[in-house]
C-alpha positions as CSV (number, residue, x, y, z in Angstrom):
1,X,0.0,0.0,0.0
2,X,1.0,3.5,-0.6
3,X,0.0,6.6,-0.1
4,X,0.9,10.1,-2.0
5,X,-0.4,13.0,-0.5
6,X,0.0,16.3,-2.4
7,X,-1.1,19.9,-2.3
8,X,0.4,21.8,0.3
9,X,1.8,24.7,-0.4
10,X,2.3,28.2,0.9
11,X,-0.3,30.6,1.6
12,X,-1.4,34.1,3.6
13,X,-3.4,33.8,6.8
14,X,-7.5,33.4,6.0
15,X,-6.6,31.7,3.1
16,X,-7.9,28.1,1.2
17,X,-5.7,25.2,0.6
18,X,-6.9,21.6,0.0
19,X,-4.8,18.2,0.5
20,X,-5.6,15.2,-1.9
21,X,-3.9,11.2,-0.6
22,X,-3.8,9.1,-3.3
23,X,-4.0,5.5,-2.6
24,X,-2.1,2.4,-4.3
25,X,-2.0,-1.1,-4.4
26,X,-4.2,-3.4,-2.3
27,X,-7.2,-2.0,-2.1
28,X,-7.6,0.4,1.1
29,X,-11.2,1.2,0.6
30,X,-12.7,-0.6,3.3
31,X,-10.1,1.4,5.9
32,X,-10.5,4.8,7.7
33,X,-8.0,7.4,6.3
34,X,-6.9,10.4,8.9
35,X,-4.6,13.3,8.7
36,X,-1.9,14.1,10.6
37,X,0.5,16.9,10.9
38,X,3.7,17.6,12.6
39,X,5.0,21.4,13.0
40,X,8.5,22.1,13.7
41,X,9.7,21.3,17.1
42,X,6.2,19.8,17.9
43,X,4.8,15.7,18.3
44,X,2.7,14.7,15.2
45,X,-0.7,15.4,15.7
46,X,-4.3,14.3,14.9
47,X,-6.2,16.3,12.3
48,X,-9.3,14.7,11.2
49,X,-9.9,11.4,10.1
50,X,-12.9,9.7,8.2
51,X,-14.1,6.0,8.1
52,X,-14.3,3.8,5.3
53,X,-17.4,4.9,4.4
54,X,-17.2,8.5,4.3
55,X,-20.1,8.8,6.7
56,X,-18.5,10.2,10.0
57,X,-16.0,12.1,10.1
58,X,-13.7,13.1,13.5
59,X,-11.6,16.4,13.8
60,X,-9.2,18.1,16.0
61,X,-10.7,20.3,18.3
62,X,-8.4,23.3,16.7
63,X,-9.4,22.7,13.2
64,X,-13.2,21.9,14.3
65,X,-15.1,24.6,11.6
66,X,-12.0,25.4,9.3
67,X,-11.2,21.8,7.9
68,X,-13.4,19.1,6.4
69,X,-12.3,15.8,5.6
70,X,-14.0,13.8,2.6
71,X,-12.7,10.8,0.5
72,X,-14.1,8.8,-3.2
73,X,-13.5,5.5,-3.2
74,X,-14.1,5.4,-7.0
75,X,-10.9,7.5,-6.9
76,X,-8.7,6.0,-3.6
77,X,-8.6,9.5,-2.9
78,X,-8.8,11.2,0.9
79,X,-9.1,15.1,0.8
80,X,-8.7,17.7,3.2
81,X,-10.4,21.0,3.0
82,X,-8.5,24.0,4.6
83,X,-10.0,27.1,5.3
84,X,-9.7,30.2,7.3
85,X,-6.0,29.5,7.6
86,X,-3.7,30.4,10.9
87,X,0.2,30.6,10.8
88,X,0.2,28.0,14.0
89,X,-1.2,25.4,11.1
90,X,2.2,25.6,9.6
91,X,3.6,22.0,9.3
92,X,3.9,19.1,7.4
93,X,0.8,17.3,6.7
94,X,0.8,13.5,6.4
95,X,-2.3,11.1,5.5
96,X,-2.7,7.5,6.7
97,X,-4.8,4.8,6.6
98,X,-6.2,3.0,9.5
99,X,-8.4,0.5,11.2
100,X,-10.4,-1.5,12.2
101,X,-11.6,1.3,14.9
102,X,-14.0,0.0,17.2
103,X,-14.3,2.8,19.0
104,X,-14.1,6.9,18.1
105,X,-11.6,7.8,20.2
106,X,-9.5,5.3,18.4
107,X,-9.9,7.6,15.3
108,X,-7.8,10.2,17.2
109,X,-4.7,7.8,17.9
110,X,-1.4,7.7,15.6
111,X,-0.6,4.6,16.7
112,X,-4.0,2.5,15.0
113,X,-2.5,3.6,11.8
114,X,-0.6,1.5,9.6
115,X,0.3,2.9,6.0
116,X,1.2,6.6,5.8
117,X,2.2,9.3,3.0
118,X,5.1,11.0,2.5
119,X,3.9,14.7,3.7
120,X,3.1,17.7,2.1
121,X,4.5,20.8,3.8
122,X,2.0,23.6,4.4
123,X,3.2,27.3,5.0
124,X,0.8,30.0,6.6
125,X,2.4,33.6,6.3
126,X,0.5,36.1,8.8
């Protein structure tokens, strides 16, 4: 399985940017896909994540209102919807896929994923 996450790039404060994850190889459909992000200096944190299904969808309590998560399955693809950016989003953004979650709080956790992306660095000027 891999994953290729792209379309970070650099932008002002306020501003849009959206994140695709690719994924390859055997099939990862039937997984929940999160993202992750890791800012200089900082632990990797949880973002948002989705299940397989694309029916509920779990975020961080500091992107709650600003990000939404989606995926197609037709397409492997995982996005993630930035808006109303803030410099303190400034990191690298990585995509993985996880599961089976049997509970929502295990959406939240790094360690219940298995296959992740390479990153895509996002930049937030003020």
């Amino acid at each position: 399985v891999q994953l290729q996450a792209s379309g970070g790039g650099l932008v002002q404060a306020g501003g849009s940017l959206r994140l695709s994850c690719v994924s390859s190889g055997r099939t990862s459909v039937n997984y929940a896909k999160g993202w992750f992000r890791q800012a200089p200096g900082k632990e990797r944190e949880f973002v948002a994540a989705v299940t397989w299904s694309g029916g509920t969808t779990y975020y961080a309590d500091s992107v709650k209102g600003r990000f939404i998560i989606s995926r197609d399955n037709a397409k492997n693809t995982v996005y993630l919807r930035m808006s109303s950016l803030k410099p303190e989003d400034t990191a690298v953004y990585y995509c993985a896929r996880g599961g089976p979650f049997y509970s929502g709080s295990a959406y939240y956790r790094a360690s219940g994923y298995d296959y992740w992306g390479q990153g895509t660095l996002v930049t937030v000027s003020s």
